[in-house]
N, C-alpha and C positions, 0 to 999 in steps of 0.2 A: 473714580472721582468721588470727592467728600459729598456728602448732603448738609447746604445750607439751611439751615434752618434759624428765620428772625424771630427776635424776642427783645420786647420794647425794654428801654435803661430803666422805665419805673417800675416793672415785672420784676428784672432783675436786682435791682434797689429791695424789691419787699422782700424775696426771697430770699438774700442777704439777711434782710435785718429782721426776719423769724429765725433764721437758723442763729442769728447772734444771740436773739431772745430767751435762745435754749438753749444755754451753750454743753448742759451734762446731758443732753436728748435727743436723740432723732425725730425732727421735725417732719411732716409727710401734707398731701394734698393733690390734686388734679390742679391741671392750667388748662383754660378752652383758649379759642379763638376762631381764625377763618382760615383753613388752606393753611399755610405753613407761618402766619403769621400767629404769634402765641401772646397776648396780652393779659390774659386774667387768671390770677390764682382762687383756688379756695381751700383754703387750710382746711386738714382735717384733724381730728383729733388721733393719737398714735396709743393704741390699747396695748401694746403688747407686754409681756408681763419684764421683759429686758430692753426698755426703749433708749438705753444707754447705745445698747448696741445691734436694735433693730426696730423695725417698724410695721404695726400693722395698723391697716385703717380703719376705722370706727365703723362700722356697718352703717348703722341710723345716720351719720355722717354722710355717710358717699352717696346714700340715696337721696339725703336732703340737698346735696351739690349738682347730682346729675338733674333731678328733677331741677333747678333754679337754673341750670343751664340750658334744658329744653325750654324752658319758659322762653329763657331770654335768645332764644336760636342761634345759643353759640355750641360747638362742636368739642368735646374732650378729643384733646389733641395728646397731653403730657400728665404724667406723673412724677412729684418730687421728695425728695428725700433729703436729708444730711446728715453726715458721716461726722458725726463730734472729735473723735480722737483720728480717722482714718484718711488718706487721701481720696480724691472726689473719681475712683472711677468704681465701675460694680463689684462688689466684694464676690466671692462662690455663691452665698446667701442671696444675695442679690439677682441673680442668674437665673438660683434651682427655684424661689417663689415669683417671680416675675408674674405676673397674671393676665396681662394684657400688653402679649408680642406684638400688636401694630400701633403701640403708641410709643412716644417718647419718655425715656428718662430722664430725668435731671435728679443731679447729684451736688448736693453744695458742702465745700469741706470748710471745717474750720480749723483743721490739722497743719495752717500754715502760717509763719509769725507775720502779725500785721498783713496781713493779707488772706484773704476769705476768695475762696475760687466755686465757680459753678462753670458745670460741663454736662453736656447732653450726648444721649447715646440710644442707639437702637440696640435692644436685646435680644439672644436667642437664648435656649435654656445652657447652650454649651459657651457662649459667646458674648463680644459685645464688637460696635464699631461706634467709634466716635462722630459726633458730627459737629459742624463747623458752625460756630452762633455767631450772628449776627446781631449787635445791637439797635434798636432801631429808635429813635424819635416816635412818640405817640402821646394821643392826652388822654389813652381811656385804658392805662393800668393799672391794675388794683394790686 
């Protein structure tokens, strides 16, 4: 059985329209929220010396998001990326740096004409399995 997994249309709206923002870069960032509902991004900055064709995230960054997300007692739920030239599922790369096997991935491609896709997935360092998104109504995504 698929795992659903919701994520408000204005999450997924921003998500979109960063990875449009960048269109020759892999865009990167955590999503918190409650339980399996996923509403809040935060951009992070993507340091890696090839972020044409990969993504690493900014140290001083992740710790400035984790800590703002304790603050505000929301839970890192997801991790996101986009694939500029690539379709939206995990590349090898993608797989063998994974860092944190119990959250979600999301992957947003812009390798498709007129049309901009985002897909989420559980990772293992060998693997992946898709999971099923739910769009959801909400007033509180960023």
């Amino acid at each position: 059985m698929t795992q659903e997994i919701k994520i408000s249309r204005q999450l997924a709206n921003r998500l979109l329209h960063l990875a449009q923002a960048s269109p020759g870069h892999e865009i990167c960032g955590f999503i918190s929220g409650k339980m399996n509902d996923l509403n809040k991004c935060y951009p992070v900055k993507n340091v890696s010396e090839n972020p044409a064709q990969r993504f690493l995230l900014d140290a001083a960054e992740q710790v400035a998001a984790l800590k703002t997300m304790r603050e505000n007692g929301e839970e890192l739920l997801a991790i996101y990326h986009s694939h500029p030239n690539a379709p939206a599922i995990p590349s090898k790369t993608d797989l063998e740096l994974a860092a944190y096997l119990d959250l979600i991935y999301f992957i947003i491609s812009l390798n498709t004409k007129g049309l901009l896709e985002i897909r989420g997935f559980k990772i293992t360092r060998e693997s992946y399995t898709e999971l099923n998104l739910l769009l959801v109504e909400t007033q509180d995504g960023q």
